[in-house]
mmCIF file of the protein (N, C-alpha, C, O) and its ligand, coordinates in Angstrom:
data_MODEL
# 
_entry.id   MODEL 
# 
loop_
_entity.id 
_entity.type 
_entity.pdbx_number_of_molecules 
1 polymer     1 
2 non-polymer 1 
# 
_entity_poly.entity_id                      1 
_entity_poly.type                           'polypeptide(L)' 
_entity_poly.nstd_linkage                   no 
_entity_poly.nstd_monomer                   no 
_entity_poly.pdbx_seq_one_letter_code       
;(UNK)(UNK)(UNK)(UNK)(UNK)(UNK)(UNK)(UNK)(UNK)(UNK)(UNK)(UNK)(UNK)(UNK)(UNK)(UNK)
(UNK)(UNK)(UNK)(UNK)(UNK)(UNK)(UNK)(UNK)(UNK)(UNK)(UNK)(UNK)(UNK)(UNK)(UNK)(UNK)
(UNK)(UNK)(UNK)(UNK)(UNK)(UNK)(UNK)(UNK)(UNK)(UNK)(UNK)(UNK)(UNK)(UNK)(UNK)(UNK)
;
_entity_poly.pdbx_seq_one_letter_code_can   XXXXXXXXXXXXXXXXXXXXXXXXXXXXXXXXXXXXXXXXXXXXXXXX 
_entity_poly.pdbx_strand_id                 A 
# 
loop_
_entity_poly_seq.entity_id 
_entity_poly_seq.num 
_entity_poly_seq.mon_id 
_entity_poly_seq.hetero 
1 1  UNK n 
1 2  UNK n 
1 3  UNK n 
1 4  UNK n 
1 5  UNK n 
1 6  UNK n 
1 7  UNK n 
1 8  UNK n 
1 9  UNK n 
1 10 UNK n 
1 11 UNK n 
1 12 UNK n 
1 13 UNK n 
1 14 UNK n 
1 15 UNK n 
1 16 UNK n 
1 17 UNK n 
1 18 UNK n 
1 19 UNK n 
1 20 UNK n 
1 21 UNK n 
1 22 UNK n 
1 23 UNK n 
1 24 UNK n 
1 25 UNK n 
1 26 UNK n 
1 27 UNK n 
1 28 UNK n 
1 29 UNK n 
1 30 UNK n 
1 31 UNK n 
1 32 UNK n 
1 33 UNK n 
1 34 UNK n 
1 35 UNK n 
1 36 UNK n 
1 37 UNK n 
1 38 UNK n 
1 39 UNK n 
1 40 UNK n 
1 41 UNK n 
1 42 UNK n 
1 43 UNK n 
1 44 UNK n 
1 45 UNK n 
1 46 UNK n 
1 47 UNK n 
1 48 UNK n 
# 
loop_
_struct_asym.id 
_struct_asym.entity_id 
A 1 
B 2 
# 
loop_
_chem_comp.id 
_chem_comp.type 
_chem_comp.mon_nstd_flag 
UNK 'L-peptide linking' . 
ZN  non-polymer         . 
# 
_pdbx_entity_nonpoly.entity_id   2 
_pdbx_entity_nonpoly.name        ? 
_pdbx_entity_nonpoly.comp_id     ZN 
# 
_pdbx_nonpoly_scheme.asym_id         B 
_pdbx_nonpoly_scheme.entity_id       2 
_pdbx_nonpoly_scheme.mon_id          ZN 
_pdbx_nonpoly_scheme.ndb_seq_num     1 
_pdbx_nonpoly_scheme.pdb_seq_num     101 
_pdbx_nonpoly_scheme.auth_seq_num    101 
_pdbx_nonpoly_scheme.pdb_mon_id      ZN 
_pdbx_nonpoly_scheme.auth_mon_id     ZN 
_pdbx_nonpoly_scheme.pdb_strand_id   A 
_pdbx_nonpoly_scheme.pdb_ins_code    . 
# 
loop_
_atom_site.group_PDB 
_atom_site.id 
_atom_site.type_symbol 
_atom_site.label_atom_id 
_atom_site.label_alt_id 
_atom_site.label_comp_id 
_atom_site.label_asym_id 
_atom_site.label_entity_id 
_atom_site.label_seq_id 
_atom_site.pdbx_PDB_ins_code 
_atom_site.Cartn_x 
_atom_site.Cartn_y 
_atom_site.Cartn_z 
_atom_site.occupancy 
_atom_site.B_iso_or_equiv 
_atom_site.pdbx_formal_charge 
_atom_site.auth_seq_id 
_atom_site.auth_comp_id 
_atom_site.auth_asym_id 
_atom_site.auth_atom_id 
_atom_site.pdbx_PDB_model_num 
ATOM   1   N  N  . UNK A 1 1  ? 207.426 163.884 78.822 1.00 0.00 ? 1   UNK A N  1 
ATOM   2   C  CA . UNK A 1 1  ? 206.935 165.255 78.641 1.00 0.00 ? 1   UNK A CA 1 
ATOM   3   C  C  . UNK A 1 1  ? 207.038 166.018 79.952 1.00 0.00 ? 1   UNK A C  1 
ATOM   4   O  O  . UNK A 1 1  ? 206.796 165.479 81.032 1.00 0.00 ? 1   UNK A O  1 
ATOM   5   N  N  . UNK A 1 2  ? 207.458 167.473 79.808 1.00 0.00 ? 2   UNK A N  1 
ATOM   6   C  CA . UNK A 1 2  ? 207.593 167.658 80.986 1.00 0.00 ? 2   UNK A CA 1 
ATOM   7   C  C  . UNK A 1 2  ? 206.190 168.264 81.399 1.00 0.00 ? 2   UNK A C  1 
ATOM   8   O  O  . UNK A 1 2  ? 205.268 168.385 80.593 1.00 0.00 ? 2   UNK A O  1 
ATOM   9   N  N  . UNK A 1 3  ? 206.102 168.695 82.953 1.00 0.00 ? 3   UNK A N  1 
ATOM   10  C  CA . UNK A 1 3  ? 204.823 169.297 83.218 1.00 0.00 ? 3   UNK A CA 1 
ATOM   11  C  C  . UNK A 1 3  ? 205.536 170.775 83.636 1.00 0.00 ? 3   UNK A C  1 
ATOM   12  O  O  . UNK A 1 3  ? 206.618 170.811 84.222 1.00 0.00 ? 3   UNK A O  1 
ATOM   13  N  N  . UNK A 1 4  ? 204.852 171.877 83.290 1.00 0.00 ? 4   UNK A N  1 
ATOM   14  C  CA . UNK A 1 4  ? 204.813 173.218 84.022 1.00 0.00 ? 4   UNK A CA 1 
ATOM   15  C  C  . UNK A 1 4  ? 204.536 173.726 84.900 1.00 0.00 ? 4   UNK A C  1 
ATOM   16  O  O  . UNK A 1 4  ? 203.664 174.567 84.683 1.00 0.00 ? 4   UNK A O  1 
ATOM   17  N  N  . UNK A 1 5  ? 204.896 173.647 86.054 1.00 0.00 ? 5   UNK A N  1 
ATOM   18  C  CA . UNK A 1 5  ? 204.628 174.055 87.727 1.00 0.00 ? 5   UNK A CA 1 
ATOM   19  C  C  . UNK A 1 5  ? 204.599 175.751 87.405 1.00 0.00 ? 5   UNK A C  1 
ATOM   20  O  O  . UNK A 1 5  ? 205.378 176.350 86.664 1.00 0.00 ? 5   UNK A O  1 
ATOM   21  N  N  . UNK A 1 6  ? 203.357 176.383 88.262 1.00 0.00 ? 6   UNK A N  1 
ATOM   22  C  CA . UNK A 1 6  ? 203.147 178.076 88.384 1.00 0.00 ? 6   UNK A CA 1 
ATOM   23  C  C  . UNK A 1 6  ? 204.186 177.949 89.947 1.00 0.00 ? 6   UNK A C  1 
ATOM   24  O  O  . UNK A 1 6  ? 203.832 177.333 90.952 1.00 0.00 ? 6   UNK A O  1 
ATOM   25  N  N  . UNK A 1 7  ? 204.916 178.370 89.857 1.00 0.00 ? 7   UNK A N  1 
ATOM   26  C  CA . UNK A 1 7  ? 205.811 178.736 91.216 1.00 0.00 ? 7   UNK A CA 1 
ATOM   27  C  C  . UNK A 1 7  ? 204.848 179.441 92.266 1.00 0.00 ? 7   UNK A C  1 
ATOM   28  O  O  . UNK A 1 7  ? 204.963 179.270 93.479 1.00 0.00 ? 7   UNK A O  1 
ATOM   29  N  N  . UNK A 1 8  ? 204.134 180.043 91.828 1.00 0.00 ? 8   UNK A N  1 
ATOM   30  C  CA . UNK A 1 8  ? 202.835 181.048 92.627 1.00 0.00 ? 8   UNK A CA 1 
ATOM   31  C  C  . UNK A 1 8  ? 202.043 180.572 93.236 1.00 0.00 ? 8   UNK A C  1 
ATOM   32  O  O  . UNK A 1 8  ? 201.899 180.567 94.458 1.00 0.00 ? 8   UNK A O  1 
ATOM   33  N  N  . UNK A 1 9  ? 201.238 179.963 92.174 1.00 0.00 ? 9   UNK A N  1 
ATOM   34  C  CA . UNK A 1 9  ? 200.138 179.244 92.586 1.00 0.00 ? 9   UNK A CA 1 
ATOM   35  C  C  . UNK A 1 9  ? 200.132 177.856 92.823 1.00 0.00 ? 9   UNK A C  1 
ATOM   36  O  O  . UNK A 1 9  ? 199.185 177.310 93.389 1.00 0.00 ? 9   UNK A O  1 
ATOM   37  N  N  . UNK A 1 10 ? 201.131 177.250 92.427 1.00 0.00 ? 10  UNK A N  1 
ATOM   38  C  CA . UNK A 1 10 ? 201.284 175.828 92.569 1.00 0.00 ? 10  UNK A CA 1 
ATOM   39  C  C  . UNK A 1 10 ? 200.850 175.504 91.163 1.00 0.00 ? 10  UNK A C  1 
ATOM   40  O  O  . UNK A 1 10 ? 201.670 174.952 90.429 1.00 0.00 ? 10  UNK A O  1 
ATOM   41  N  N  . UNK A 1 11 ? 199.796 175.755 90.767 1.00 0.00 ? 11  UNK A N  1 
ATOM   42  C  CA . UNK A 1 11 ? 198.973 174.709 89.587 1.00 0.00 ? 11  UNK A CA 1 
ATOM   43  C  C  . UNK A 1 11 ? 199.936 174.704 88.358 1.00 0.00 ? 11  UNK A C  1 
ATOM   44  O  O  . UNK A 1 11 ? 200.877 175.487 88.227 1.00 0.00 ? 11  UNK A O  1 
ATOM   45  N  N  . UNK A 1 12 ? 199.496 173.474 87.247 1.00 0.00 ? 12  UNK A N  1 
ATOM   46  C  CA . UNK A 1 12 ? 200.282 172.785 86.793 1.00 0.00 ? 12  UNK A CA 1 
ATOM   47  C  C  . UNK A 1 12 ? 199.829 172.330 85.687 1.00 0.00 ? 12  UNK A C  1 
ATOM   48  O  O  . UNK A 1 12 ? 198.965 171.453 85.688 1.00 0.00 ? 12  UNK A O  1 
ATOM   49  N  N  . UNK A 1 13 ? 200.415 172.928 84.366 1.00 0.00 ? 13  UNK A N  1 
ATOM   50  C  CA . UNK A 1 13 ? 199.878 172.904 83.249 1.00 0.00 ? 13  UNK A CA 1 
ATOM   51  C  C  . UNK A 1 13 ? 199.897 171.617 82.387 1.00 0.00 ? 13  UNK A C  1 
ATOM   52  O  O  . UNK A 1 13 ? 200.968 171.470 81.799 1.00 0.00 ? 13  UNK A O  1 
ATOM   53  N  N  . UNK A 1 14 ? 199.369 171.062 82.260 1.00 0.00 ? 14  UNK A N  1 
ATOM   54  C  CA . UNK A 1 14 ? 199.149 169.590 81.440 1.00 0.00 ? 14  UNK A CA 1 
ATOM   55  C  C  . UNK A 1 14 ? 198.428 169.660 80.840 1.00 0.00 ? 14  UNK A C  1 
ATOM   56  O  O  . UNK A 1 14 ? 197.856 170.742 80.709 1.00 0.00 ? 14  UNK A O  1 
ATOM   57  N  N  . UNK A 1 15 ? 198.028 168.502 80.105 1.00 0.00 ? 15  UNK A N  1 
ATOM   58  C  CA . UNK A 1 15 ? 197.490 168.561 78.058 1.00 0.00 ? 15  UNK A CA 1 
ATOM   59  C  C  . UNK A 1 15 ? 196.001 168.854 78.176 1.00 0.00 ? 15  UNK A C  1 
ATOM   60  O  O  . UNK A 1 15 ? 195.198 168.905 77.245 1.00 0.00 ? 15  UNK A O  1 
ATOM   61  N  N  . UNK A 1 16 ? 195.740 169.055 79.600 1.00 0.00 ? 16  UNK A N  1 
ATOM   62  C  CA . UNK A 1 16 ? 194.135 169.598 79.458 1.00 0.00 ? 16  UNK A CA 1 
ATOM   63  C  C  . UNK A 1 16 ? 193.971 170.694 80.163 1.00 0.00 ? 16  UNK A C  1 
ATOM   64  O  O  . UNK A 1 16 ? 192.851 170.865 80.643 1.00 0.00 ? 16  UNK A O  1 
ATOM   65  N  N  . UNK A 1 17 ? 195.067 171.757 80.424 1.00 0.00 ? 17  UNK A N  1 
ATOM   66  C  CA . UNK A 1 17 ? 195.026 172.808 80.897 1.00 0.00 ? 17  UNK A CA 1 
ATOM   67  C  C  . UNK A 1 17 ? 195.469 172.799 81.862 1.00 0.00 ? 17  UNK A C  1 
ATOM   68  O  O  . UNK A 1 17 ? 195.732 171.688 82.321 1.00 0.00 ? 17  UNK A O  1 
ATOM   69  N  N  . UNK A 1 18 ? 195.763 173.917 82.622 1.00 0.00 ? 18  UNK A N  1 
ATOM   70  C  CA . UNK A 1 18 ? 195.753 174.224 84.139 1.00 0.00 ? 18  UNK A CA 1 
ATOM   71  C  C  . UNK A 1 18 ? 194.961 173.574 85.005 1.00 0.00 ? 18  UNK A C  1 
ATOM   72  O  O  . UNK A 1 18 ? 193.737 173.709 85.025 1.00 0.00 ? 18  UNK A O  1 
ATOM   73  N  N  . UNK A 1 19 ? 195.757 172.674 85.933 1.00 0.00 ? 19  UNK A N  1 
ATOM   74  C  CA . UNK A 1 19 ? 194.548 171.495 86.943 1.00 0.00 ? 19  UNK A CA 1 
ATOM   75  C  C  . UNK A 1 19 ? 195.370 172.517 88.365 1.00 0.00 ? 19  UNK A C  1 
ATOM   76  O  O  . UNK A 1 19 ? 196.431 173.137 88.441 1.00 0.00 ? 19  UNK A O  1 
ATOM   77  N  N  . UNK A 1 20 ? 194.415 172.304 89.165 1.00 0.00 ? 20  UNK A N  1 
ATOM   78  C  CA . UNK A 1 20 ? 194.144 172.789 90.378 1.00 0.00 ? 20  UNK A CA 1 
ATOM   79  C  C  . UNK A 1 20 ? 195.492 171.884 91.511 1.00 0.00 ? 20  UNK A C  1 
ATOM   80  O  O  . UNK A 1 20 ? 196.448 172.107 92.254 1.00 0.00 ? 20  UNK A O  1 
ATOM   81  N  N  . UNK A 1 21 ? 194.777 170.948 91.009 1.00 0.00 ? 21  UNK A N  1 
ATOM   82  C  CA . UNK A 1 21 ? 195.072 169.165 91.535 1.00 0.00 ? 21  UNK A CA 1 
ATOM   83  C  C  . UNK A 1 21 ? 196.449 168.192 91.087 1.00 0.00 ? 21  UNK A C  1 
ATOM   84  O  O  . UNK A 1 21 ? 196.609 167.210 91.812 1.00 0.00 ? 21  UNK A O  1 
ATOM   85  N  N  . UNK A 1 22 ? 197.188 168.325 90.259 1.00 0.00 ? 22  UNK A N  1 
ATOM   86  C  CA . UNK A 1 22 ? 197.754 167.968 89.384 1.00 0.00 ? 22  UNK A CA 1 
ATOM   87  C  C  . UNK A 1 22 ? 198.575 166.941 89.927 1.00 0.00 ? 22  UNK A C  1 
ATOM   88  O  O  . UNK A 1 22 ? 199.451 167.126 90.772 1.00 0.00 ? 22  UNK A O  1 
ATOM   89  N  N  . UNK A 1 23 ? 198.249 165.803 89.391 1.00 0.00 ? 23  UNK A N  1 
ATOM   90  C  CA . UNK A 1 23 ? 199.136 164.675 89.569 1.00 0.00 ? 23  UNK A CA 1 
ATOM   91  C  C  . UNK A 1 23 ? 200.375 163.976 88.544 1.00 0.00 ? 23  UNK A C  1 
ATOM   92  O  O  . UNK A 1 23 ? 200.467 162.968 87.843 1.00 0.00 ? 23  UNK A O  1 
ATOM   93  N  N  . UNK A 1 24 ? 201.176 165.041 88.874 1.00 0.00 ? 24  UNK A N  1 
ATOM   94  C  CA . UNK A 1 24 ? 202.421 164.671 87.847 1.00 0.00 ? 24  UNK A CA 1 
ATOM   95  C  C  . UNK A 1 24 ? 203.563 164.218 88.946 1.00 0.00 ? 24  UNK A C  1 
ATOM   96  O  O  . UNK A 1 24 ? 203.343 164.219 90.157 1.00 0.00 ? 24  UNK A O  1 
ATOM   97  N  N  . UNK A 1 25 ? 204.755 163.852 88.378 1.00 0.00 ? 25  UNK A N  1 
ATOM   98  C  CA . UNK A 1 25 ? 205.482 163.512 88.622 1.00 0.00 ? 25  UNK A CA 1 
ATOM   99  C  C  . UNK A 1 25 ? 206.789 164.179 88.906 1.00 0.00 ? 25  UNK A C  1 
ATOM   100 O  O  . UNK A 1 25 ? 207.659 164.165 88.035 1.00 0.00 ? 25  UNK A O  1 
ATOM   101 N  N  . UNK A 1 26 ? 207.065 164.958 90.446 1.00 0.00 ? 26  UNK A N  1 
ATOM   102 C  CA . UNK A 1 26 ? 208.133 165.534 90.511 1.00 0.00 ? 26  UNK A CA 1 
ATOM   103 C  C  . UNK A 1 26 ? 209.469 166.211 89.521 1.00 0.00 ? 26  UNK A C  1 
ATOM   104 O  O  . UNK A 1 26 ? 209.959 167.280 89.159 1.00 0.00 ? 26  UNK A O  1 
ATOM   105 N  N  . UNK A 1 27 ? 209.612 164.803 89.412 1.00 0.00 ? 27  UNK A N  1 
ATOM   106 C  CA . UNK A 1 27 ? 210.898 164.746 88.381 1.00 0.00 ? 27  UNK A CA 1 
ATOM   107 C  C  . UNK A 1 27 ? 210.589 165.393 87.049 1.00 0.00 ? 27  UNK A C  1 
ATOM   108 O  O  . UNK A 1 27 ? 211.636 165.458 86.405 1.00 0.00 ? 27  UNK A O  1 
ATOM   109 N  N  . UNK A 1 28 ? 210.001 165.683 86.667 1.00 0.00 ? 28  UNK A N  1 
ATOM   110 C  CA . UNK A 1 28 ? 209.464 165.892 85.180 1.00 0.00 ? 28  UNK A CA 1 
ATOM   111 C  C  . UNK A 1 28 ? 208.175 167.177 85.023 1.00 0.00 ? 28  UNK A C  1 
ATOM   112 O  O  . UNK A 1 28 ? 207.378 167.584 84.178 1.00 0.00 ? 28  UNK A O  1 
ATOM   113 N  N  . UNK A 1 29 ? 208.545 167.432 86.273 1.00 0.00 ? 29  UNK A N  1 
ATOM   114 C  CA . UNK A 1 29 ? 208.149 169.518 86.228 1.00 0.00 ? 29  UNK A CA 1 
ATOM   115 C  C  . UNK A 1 29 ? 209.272 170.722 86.494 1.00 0.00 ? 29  UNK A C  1 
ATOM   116 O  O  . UNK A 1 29 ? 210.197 170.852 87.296 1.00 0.00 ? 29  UNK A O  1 
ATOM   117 N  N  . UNK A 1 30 ? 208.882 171.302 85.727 1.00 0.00 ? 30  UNK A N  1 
ATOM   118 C  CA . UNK A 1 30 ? 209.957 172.796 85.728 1.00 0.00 ? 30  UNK A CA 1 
ATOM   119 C  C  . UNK A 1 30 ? 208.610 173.560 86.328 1.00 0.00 ? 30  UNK A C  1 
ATOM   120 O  O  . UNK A 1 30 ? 207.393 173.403 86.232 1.00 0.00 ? 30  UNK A O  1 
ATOM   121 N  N  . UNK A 1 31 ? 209.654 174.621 87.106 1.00 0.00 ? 31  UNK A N  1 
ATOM   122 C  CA . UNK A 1 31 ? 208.955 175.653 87.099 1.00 0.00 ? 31  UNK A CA 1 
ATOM   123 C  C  . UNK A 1 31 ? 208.552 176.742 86.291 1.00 0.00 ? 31  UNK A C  1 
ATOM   124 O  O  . UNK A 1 31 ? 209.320 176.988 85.360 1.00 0.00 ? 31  UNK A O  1 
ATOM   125 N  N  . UNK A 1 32 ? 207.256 177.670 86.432 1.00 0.00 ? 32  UNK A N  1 
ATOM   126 C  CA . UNK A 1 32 ? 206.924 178.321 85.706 1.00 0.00 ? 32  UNK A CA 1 
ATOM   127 C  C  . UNK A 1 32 ? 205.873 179.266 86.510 1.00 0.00 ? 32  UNK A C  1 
ATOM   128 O  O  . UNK A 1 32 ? 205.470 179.104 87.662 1.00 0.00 ? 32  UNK A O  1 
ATOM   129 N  N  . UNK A 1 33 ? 205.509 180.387 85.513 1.00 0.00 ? 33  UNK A N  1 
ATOM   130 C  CA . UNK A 1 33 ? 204.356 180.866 86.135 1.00 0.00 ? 33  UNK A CA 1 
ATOM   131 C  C  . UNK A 1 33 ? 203.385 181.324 84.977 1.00 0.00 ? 33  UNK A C  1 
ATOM   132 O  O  . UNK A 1 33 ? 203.471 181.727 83.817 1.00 0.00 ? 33  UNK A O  1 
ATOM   133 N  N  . UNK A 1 34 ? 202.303 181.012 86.030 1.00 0.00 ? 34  UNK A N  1 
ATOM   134 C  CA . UNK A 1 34 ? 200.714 180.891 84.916 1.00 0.00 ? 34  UNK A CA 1 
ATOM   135 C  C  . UNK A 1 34 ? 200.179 182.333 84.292 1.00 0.00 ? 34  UNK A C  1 
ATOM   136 O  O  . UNK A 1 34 ? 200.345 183.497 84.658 1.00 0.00 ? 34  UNK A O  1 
ATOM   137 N  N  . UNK A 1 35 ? 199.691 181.923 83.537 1.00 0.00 ? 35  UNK A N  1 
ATOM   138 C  CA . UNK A 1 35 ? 199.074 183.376 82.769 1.00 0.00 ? 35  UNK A CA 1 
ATOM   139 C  C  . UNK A 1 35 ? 198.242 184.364 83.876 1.00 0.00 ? 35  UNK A C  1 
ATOM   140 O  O  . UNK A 1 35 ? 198.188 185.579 83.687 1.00 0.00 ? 35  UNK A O  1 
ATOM   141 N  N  . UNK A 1 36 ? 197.629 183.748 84.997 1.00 0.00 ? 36  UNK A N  1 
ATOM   142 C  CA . UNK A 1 36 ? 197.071 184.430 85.418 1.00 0.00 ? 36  UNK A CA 1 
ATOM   143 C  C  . UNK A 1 36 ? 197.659 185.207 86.756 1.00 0.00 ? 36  UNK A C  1 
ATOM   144 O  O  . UNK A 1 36 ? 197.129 186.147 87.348 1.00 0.00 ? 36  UNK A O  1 
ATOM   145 N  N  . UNK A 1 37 ? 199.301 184.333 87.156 1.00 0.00 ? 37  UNK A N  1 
ATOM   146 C  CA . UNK A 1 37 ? 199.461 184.962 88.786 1.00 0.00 ? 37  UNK A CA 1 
ATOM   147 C  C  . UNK A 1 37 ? 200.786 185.874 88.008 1.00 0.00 ? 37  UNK A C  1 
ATOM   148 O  O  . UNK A 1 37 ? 201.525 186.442 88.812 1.00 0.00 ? 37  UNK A O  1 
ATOM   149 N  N  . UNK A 1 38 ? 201.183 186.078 86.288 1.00 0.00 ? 38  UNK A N  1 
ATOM   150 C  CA . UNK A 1 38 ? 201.246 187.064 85.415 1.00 0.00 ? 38  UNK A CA 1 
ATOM   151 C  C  . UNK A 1 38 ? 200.647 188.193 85.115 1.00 0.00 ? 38  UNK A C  1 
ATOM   152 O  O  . UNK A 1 38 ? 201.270 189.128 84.612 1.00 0.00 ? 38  UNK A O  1 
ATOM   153 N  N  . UNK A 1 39 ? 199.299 188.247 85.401 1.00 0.00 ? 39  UNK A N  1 
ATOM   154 C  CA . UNK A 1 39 ? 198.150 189.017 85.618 1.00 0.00 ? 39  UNK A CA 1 
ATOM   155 C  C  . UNK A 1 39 ? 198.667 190.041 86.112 1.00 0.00 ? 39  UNK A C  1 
ATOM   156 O  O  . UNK A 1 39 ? 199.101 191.079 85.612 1.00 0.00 ? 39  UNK A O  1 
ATOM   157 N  N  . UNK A 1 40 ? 198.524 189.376 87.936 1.00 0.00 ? 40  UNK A N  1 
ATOM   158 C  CA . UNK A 1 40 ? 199.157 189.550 88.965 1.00 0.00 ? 40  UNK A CA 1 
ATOM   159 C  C  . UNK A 1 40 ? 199.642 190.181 89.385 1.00 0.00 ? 40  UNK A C  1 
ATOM   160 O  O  . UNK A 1 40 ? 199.230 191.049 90.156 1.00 0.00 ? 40  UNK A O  1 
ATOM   161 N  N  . UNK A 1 41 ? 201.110 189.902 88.900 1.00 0.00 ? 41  UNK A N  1 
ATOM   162 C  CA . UNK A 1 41 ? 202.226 190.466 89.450 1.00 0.00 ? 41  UNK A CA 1 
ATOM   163 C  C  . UNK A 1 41 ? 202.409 191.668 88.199 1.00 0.00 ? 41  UNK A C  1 
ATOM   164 O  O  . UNK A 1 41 ? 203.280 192.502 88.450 1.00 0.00 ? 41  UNK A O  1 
ATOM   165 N  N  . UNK A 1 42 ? 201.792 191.809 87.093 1.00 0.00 ? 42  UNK A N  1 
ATOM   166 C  CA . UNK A 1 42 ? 202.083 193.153 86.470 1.00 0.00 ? 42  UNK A CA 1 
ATOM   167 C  C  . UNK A 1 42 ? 201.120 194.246 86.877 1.00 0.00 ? 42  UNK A C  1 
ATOM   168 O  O  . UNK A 1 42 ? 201.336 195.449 86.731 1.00 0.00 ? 42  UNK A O  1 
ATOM   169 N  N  . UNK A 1 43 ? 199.899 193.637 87.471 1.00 0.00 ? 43  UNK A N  1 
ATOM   170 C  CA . UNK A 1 43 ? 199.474 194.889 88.219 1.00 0.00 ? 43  UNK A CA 1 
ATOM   171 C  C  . UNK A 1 43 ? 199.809 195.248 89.833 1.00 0.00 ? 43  UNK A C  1 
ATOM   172 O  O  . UNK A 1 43 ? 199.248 196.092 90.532 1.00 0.00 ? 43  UNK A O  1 
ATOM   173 N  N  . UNK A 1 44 ? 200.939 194.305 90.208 1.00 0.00 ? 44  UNK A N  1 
ATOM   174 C  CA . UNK A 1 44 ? 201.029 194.617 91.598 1.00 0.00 ? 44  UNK A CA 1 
ATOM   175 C  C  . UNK A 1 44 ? 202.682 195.547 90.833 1.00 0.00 ? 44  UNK A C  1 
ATOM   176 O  O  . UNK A 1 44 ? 203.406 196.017 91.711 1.00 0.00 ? 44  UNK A O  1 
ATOM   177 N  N  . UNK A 1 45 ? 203.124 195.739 89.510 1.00 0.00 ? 45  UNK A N  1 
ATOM   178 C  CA . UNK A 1 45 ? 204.292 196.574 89.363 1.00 0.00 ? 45  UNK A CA 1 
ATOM   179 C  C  . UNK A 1 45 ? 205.429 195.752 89.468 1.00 0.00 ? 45  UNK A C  1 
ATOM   180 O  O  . UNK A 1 45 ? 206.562 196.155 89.731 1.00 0.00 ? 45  UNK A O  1 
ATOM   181 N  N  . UNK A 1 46 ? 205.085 194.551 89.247 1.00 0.00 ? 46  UNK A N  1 
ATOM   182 C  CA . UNK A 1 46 ? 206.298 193.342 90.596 1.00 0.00 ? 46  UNK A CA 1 
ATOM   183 C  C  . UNK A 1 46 ? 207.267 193.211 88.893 1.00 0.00 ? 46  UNK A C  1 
ATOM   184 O  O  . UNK A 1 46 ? 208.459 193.515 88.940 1.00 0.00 ? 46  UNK A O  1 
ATOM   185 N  N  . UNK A 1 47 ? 206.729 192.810 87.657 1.00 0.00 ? 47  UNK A N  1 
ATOM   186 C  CA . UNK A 1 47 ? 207.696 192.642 86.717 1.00 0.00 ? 47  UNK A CA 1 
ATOM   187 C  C  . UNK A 1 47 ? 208.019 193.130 85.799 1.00 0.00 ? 47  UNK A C  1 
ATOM   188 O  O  . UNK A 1 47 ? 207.939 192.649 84.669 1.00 0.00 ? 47  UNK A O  1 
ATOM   189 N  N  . UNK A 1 48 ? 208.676 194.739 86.254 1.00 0.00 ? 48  UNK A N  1 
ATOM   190 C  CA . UNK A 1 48 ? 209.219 195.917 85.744 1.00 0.00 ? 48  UNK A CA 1 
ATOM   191 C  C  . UNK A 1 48 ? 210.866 195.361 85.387 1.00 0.00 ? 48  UNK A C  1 
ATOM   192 O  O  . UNK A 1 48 ? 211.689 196.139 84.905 1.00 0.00 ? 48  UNK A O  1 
HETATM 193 ZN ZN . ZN  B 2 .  ? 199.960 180.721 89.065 1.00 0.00 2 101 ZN  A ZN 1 
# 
């Protein structure tokens, strides 16, 4: 399974949510970004 890396924030979405901490396994994360540094960047205008 893969894991979801936030490119932003680092944190890292796995089967119990967004962990701070996340101990996954290199190989088997993509990047991504989280709902919240999405927030973010649509009120900083950044993903027009
Ligand atoms: Zn993030």
């Amino acid at each position: 399974m893969l894991t979801r890396r936030c490119a932003w924030c680092n944190r890292a979405w796995t089967s119990e949510g967004w962990a701070a901490e996340p101990t996954v396994d290199p190989e088997h994360e993509t990047a991504t970004i989280c709902p919240g540094c999405v927030a973010v960047l649509q009120r900083l205008g950044v993903s027009r």
